[in-house]
N, C-alpha and C positions, 0 to 999 in steps of 0.2 A: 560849202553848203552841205549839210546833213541827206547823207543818202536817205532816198524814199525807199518804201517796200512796194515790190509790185502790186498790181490791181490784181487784188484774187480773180482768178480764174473764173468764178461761180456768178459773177459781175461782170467780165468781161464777156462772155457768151452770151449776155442780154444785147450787145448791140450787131448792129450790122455795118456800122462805120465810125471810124473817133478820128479826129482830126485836131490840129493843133492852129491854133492862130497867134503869131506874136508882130508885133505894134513896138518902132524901138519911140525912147525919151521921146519929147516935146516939151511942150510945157506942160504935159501933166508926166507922171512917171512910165517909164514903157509898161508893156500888159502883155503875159501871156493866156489866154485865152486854150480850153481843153474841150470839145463836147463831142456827145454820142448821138448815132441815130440807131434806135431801138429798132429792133426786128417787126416786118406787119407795117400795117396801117393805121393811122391816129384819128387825123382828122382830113377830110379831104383828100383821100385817099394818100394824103402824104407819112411822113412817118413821125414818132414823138424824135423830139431834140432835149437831152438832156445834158446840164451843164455842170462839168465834173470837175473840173480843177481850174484854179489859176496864178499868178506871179507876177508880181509887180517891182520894178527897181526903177530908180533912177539911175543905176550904173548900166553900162553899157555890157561889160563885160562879166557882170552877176546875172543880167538878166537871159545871156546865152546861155550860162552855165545851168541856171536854174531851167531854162528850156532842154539841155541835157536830160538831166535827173528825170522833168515830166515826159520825156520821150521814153527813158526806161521805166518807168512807172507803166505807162500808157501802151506803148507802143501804137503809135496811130499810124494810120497807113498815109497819112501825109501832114505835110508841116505848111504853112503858107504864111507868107511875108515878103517885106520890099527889099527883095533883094539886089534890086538897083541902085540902091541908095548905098551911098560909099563907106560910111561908119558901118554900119549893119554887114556890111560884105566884108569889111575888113577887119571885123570884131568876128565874123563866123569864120574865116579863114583860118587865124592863130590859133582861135578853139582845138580847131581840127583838127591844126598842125602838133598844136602839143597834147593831143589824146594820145594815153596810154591804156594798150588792148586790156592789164589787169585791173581799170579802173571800172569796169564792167558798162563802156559808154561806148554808142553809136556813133560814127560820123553822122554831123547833124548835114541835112543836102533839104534845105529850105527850096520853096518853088512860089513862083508870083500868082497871087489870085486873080481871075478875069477883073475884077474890077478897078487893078492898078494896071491893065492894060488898055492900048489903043485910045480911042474916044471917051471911052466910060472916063478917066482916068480928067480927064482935062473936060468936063462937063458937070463941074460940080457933082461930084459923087455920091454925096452925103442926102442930097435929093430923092438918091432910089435905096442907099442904105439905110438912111430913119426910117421911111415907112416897110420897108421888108422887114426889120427888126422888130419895127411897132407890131406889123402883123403876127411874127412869129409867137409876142409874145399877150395876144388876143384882141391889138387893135390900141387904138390911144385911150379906151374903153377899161382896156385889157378884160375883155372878156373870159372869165375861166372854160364856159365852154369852147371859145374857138382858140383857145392858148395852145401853142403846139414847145412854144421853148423854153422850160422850164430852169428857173434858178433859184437858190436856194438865199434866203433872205439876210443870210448872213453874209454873204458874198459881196467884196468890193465891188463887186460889180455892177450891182445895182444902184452903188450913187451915181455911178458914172453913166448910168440910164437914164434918170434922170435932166442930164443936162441939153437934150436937143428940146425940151418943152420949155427951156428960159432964153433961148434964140434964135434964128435965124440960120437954119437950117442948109442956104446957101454959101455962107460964110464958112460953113466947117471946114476944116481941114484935117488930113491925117494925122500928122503931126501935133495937132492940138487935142486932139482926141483917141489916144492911143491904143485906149483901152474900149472902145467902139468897134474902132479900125482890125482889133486884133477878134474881137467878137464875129465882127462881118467877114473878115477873110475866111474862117473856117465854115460858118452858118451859110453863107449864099455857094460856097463849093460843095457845102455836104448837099445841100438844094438842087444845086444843078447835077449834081452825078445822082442823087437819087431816083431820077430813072432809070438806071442801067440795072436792070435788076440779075443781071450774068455776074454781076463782082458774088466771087466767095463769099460767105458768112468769116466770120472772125476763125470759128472755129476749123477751119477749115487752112490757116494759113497760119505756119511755123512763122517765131519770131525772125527766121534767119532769111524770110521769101512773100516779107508782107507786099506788096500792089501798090509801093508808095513812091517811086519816084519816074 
């Protein structure tokens, strides 16, 4: 894959958290999922969410790679995905094992979001992730003024939003919706750490001692 250039500096200082979400294959292709939460208040005393990058493969072993690259690009102070799942864990293992320090790349150290744990996890998920989603992004209205998660229209990402308004919302699964799955794991963790308002600014943390694992 084509090395990225980092995020300027003058773009990175507008947020106050960037997070990574990646979703492996299913039946649609894995997804990785990048977004910001802007410094300040937006709407409802929360913050804006901005959607900055993403990657998609059917291969297994491209779409770690390419989550690499967006980790040096980005540097997010965290990564989330099912790292219980045995492909995924054994595709992120080899990565690691064959990193070489001049290749100017991270050990990638993925972490599971609360909602591939416990209960949530085995209670139909997809239940509390389409409407947080829908809300984020102004409601099934999408109302611009209560929109807080903004994406860019070009963005694969938006067909694959589309798709909980042609079914049944109980039926989802991870797996079938990768690129959802890879959106909600970062968007409901930036959610819930965004009360802790003691985390650093971005500015404030060298790439060598980000708050991310």
């Amino acid at each position: 894959m084509e090395q990225l250039e980092k995020f300027p500096h003058e773009e990175d200082q507008k947020y106050k958290s960037i997070f990574m979400g990646v979703a492996m294959p299913g039946t649609q292709a894995g997804f990785i999922c990048v977004v910001g939460a802007t410094h300040g208040t937006f709407y409802e005393g929360k913050r804006r969410l901005n959607f900055l990058d993403e990657a998609e493969s059917w291969d297994t072993t491209e779409l770690i790679e390419r989550l690499a690259w967006l980790d040096y690009r980005f540097r997010p102070e965290k990564i989330y995905g099912d790292v219980k799942d045995p492909a995924f864990d054994a595709a992120l293992r080899e990565f690691n094992r064959g990193l070489r320090p001049l290749d100017g790349l991270q050990i990638l150290k993925v972490r599971s979001p609360g909602i591939l744990l416990g209960k949530i996890k085995d209670a139909k998920p997809f239940t509390l992730i389409v409407p947080a989603i829908n809300k984020l992004l102004g409601g099934v209205d999408r109302d611009p003024d209560k929109q807080r998660l903004f994406v860019k229209e070009s963005s694969k990402l938006i067909a694959y939003l589309k798709a909980p308004d042609k079914g049944d919302v109980t039926a989802m699964t991870f797996d079938a919706f990768p690129a959802i799955s890879a959106l909600a794991f970062c968007v409901l963790e930036l959610e819930r750490l965004d009360s802790n308002r003691s985390r650093p600014p971005r500015q404030e943390i060298t790439n060598n001692d980000y708050d991310r694992y």
